[in-house]
C-alpha positions as CSV (number, residue, x, y, z in Angstrom):
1,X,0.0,0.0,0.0
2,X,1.3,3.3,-0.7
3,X,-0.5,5.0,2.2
4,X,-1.4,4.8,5.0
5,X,-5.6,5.5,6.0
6,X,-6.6,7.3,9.0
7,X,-9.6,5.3,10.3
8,X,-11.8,5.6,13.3
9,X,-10.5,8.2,16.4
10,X,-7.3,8.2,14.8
11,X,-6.3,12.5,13.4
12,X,-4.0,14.2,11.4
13,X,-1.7,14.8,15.0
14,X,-1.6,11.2,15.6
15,X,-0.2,10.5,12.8
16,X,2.5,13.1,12.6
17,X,3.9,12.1,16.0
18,X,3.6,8.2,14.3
19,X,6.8,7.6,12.7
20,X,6.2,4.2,10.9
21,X,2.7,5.2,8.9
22,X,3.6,6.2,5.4
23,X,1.9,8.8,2.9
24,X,2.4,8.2,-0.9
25,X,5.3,6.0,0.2
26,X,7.3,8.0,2.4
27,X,7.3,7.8,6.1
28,X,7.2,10.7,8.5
29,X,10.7,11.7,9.2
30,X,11.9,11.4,5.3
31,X,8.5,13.6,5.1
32,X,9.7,16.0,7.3
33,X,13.2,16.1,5.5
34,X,11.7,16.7,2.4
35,X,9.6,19.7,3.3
36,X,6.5,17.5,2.5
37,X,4.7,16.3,5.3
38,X,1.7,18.7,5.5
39,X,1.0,18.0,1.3
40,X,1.7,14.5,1.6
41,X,-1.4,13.7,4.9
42,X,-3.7,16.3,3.2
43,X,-4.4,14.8,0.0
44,X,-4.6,10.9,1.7
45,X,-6.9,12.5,4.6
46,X,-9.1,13.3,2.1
47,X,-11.8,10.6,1.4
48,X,-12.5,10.4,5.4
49,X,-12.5,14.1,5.4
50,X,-15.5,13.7,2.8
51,X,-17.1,11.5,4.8
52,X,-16.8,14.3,7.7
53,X,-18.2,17.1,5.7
54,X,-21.5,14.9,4.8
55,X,-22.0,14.2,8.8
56,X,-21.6,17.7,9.9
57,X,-24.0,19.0,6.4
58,X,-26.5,16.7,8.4
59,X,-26.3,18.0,11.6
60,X,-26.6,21.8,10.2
61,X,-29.5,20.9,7.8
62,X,-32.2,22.8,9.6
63,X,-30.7,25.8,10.4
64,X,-28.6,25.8,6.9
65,X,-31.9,24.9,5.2
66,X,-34.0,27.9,6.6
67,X,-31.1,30.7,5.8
68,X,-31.5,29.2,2.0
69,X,-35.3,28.9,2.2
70,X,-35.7,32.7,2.4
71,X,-32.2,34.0,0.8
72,X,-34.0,31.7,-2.4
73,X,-37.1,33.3,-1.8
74,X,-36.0,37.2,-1.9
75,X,-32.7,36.4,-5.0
76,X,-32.7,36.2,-8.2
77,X,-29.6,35.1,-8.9
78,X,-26.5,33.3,-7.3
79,X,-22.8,34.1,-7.8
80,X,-20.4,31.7,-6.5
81,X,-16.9,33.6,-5.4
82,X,-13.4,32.8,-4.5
83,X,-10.1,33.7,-5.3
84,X,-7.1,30.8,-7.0
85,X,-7.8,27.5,-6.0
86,X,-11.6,28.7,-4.2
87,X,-12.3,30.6,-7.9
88,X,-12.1,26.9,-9.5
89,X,-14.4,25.7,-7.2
90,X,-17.6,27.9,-8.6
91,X,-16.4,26.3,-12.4
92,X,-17.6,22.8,-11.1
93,X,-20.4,24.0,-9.0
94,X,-21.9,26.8,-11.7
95,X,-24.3,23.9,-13.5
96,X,-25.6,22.1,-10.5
97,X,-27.2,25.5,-8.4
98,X,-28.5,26.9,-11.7
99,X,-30.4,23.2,-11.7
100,X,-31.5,23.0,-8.1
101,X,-32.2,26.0,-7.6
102,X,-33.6,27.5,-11.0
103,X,-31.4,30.8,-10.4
104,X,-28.7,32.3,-12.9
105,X,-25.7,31.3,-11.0
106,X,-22.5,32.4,-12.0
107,X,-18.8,31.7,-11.1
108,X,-17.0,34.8,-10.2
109,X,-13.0,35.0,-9.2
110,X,-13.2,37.9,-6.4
111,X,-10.2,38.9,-7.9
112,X,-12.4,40.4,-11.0
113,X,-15.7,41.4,-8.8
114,X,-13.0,43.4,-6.8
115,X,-11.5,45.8,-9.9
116,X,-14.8,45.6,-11.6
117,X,-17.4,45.6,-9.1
118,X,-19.9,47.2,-11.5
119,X,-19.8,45.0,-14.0
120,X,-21.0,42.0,-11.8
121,X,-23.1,43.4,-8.8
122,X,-26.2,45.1,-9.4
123,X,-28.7,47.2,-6.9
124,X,-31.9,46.1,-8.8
125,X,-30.8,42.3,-8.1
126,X,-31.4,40.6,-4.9
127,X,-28.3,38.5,-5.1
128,X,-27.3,35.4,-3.2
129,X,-23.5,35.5,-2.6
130,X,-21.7,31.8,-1.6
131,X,-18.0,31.9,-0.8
132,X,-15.5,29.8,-0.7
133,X,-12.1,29.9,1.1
134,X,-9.3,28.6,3.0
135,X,-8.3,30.7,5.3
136,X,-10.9,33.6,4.7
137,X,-8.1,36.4,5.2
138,X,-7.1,37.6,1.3
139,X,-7.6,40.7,0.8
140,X,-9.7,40.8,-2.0
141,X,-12.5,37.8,0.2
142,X,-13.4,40.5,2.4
143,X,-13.7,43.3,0.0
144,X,-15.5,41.3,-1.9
145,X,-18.4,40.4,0.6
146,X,-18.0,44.6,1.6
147,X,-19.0,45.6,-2.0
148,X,-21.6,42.9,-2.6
149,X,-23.7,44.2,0.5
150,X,-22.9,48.2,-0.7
151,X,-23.6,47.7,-4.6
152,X,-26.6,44.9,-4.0
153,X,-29.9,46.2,-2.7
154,X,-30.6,43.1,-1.0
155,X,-28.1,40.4,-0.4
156,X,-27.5,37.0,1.0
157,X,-23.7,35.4,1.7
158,X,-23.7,31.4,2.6
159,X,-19.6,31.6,3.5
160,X,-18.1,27.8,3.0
161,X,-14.9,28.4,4.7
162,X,-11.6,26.6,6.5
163,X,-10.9,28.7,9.0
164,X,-13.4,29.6,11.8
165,X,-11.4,32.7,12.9
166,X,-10.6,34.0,9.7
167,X,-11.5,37.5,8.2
168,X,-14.8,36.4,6.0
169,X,-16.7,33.6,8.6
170,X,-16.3,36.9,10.8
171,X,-17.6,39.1,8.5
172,X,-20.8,40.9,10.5
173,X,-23.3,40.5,7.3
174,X,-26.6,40.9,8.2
175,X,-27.8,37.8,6.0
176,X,-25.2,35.2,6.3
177,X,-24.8,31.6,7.7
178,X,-21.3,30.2,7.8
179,X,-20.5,26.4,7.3
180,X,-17.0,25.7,8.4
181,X,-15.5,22.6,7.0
182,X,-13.7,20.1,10.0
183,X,-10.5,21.6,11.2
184,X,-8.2,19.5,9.3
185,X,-9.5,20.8,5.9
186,X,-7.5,23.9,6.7
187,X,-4.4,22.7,4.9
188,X,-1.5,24.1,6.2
189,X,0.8,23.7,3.2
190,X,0.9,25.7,0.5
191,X,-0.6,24.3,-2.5
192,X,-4.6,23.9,-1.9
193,X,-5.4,19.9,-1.9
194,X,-7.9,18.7,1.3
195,X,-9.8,22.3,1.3
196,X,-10.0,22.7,-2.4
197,X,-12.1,18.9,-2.6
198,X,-13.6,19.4,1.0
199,X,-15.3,23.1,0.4
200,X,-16.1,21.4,-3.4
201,X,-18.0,18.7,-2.2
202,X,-19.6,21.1,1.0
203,X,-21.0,23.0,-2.4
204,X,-22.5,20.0,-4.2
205,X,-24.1,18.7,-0.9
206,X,-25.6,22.3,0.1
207,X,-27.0,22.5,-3.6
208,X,-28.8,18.9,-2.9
209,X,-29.5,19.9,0.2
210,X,-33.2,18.6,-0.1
211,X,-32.0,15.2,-1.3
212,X,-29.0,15.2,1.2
213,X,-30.0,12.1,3.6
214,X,-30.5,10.2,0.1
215,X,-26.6,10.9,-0.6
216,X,-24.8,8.5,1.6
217,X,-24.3,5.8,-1.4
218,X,-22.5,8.5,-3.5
219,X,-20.8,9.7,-0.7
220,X,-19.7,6.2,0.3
221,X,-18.2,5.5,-3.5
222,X,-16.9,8.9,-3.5
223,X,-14.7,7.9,-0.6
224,X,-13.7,4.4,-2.4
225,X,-12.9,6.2,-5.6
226,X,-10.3,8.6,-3.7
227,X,-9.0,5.4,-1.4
228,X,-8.2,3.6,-4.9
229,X,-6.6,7.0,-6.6
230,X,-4.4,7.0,-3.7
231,X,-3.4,3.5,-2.7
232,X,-3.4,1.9,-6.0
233,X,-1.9,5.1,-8.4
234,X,0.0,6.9,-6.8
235,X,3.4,4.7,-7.5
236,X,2.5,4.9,-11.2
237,X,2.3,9.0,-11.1
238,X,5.1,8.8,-9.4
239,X,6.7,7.5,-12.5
240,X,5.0,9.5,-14.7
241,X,6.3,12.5,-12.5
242,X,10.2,11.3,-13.3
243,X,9.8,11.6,-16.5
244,X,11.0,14.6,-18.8
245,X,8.0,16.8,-19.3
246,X,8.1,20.5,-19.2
247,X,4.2,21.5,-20.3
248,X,1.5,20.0,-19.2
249,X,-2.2,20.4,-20.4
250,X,-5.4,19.5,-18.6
251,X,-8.9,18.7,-20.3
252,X,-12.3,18.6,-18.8
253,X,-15.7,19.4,-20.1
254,X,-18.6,20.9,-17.5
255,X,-18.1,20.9,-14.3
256,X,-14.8,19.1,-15.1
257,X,-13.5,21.9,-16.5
258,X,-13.1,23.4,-12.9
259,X,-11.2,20.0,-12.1
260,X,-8.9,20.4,-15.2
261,X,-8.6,24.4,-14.0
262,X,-7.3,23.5,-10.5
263,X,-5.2,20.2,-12.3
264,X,-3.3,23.3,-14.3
265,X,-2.7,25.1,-11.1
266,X,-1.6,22.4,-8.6
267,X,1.3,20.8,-10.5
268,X,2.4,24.4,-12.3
269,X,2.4,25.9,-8.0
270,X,3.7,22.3,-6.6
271,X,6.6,22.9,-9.0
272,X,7.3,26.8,-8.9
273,X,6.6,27.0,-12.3
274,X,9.0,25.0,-13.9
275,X,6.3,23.3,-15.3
276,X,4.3,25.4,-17.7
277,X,0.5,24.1,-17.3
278,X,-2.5,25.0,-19.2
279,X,-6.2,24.2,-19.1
280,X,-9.2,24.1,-21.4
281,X,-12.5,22.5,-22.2
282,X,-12.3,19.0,-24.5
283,X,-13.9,21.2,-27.6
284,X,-12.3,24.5,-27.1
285,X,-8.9,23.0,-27.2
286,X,-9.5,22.7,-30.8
287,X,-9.9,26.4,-31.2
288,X,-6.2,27.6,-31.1
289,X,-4.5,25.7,-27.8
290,X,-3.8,23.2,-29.4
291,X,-0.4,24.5,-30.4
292,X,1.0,24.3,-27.4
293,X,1.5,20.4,-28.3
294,X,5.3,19.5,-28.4
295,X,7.8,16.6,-27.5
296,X,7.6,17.5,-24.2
297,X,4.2,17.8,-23.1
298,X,1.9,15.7,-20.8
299,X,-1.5,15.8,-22.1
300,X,-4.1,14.5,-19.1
301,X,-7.8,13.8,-20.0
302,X,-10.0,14.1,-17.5
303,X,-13.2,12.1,-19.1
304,X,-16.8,13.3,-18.0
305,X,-18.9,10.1,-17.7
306,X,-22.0,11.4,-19.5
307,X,-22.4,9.6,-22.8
308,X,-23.5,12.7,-24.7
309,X,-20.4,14.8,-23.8
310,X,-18.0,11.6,-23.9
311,X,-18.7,11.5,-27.8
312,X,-17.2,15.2,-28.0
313,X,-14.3,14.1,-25.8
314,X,-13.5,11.0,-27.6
315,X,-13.4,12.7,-31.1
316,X,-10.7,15.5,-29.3
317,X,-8.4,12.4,-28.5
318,X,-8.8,11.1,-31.8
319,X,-7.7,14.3,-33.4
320,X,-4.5,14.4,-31.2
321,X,-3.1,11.8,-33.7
322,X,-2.3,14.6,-36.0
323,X,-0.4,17.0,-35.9
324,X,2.7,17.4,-32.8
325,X,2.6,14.3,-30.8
326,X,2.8,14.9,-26.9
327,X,5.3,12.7,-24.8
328,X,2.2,11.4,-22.7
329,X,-1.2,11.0,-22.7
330,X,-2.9,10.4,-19.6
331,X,-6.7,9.9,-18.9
332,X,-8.7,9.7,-15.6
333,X,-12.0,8.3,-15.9
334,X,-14.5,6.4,-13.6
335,X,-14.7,3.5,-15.7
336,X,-12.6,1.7,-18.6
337,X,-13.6,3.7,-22.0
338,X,-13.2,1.2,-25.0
339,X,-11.5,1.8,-28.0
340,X,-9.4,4.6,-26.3
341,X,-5.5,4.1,-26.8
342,X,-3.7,6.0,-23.7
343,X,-0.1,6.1,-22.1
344,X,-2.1,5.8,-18.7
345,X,-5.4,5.2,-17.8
346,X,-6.9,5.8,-14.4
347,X,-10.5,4.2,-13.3
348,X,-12.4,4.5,-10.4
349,X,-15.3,2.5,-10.8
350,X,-15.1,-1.5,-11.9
351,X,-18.4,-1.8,-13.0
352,X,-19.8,1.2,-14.9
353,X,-21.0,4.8,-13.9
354,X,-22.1,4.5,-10.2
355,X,-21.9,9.1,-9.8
356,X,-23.1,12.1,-11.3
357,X,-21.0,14.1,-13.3
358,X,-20.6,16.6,-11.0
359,X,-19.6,14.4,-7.8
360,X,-16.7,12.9,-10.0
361,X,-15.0,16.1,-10.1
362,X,-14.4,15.4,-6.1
363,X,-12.2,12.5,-6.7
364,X,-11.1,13.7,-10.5
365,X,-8.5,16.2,-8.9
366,X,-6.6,13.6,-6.9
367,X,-4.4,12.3,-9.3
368,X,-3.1,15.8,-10.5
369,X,-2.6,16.5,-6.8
370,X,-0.3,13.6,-6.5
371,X,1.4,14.1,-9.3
372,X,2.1,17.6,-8.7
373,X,3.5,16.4,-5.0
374,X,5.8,14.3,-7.0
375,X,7.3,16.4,-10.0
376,X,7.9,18.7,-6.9
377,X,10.3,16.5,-5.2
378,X,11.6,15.4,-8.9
379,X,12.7,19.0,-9.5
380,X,14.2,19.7,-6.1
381,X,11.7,21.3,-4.3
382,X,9.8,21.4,-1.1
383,X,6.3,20.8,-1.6
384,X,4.8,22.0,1.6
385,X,6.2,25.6,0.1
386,X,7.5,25.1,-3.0
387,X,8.0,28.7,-3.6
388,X,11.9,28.7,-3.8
389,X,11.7,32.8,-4.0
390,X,8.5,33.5,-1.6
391,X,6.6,35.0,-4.7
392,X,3.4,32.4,-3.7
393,X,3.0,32.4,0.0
394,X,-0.3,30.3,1.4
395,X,-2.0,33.2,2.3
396,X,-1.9,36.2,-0.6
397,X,0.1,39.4,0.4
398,X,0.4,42.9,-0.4
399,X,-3.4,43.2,-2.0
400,X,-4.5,47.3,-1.3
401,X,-8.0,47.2,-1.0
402,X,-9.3,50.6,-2.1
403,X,-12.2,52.6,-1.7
404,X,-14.9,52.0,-4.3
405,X,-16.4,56.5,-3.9
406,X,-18.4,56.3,-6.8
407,X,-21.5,54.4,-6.6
């Protein structure tokens, strides 16, 4: 096995002061010499974290369920907010709120709604705001929250946060109900792993919140699917990590798009940018991207497992075979695809589609995660901050927030 699980009573402290149990292969003192202790337990704590968020979801239903009962009732529309890693998150969650709930939802990076705050937040429009972050104290998560309430008539904020103490869950809104993920999903490295999938799959369960007692199946095979990513791939990305790539391009379609968005980021921040990552949807690759193709790039698939969208994502593989050949191509799927030839090929599932689209993006971002925490030691680097010249610090730095005077 190439980790170790943490079951029952046992936490993230027990095993740091453990040093036999291994994560992705490595046990805890060559962790700690490596600068990669923190990266390496907070992608393999992930599935029981998962299974954490669903318990506490439960236990907040009521209270969680009337704040959204009457922010639905008085909004037209939702935006979804964060900034990075928290941004991406709104990409996969976009589709499934604009379902459930039958409002325009949008996905909005506070780093735009912050310089353009016009061009996104609108007095006439009772708006529902739901943010995502880690630590809740960027700059621009505040300011954010601050302009929606000035700009917006009415407005709602659902804050799906990290941090308890941070800036944003102490934001005083009027209309706001924070959920705040278990402690542990407040990943101390610096690369964004257990809190990106955690606050991801908090969004998914709050948008089924009606149907959430119906969810324990997916849940349950949501937490196998990660256990297998982990224990069963993670020595073979750990080859594919030594080898000598330096691009790397991410597909997704949907709500996988998000997944292929926060793929790009994790390996290019996991490896200070010495790998040059890109992302894009399975048919707008087509349109242009597709010259970034050369000798040395890894091209990673990440297969949706509707059969109306697979058709589109199928023909885009096809088409690779002309033109520059990559060095790799790597797919993650939840079950075998026929009649694909890959380098790699990642399932989850042994017996056919068992998830929705959008819960597969939970478990989708694992193998890019691992990867990136291996390139990073391939290269030299420290992946709990692999920064080598502070430029990316966990927390951002040296945002001025300034004063919005004309309204």
């Amino acid at each position: 096995m190439y980790f170790c699980l943490l079951k029952g009573n046992c936490s993230i402290s027990d095993f740091i002061l453990n040093r036999h149990m291994k994560y992705l292969g490595l046990d805890q003192p060559m962790l700690t010499e490596k600068g990669a202790l923190h990266t390496a337990v907070e992608i393999c704590q992930q599935p029981q974290l998962w299974e954490k968020i669903y318990k506490s979801l439960l236990l907040q239903k009521p209270e969680l369920k009337e704040f959204l009962n009457e922010a639905l009732a008085k909004s037209e529309r939702i935006i979804l907010i964060g900034a990075g890693t928290s941004a991406f998150i709104g990409l996969s969650l976009r589709g499934i709120f604009q379902r459930s709930t039958g409002r325009i939802t949008e996905a909005i990076s506070t780093t735009d709604l912050v310089s353009h705050p016009h061009d996104y937040l609108f007095k006439a429009i009772p708006t529902l705001v739901i943010s995502f972050a880690r630590s809740g104290n960027s700059p621009e998560s505040e300011a954010a929250v601050a302009l929606s309430d000035r700009l917006c008539k009415t407005c709602y904020h659902l804050i799906v946060i990290c941090n308890a103490d941070g800036k944003l869950a102490q934001y005083p809104a009027k209309n706001k109900f924070v959920f705040t993920l278990p402690k542990e999903a407040n990943d101390q490295s610096l690369a964004m792993t257990s809190s990106y999938s955690g606050m991801l799959l908090a969004g998914l369960l709050i948008a089924e919140l009606d149907q959430l007692s119906t969810l324990n199946n997916i849940i349950r095979t949501l937490v196998k699917y990660g256990e297998k990513a982990i224990s069963y791939y993670a020595a073979e990305l750990k080859q594919i990590a030594e080898k000598d790539f330096s691009r790397a391009v991410f597909l997704g379609s949907g709500p996988l798009f998000g997944t292929a968005t926060e793929s790009h980021l994790k390996l290019q921040e996991l490896t200070d940018g010495k790998i040059i990552c890109k992302s894009d949807s399975f048919l707008g690759f087509r349109h242009g991207p597709k010259a970034v193709i050369n000798e040395s790039t890894l091209v990673v698939y990440i297969f949706s497992n509707d059969e109306y969208t697979l058709k589109y994502e199928k023909d885009l593989v096809e088409s690779m075979k002309k033109g520059n050949r990559p060095l790799l191509e790597i797919g993650i799927m939840e079950s075998q695809l026929p009649g694909i030839n890959l380098d790699h090929k990642f399932h989850f599932a042994e017996n056919g589609s068992a998830i929705r689209e959008e819960f597969l993006t939970v478990c989708s971002i694992i193998p890019a995660q691992i990867l990136g925490f291996y390139k990073s030691l391939q290269v030299g680097l420290r992946p709990d901050s692999p920064s080598y010249s502070g430029s990316i610090t966990r927390v951002v730095e040296g945002v001025q927030i300034y004063d919005l005077k004309k309204i």
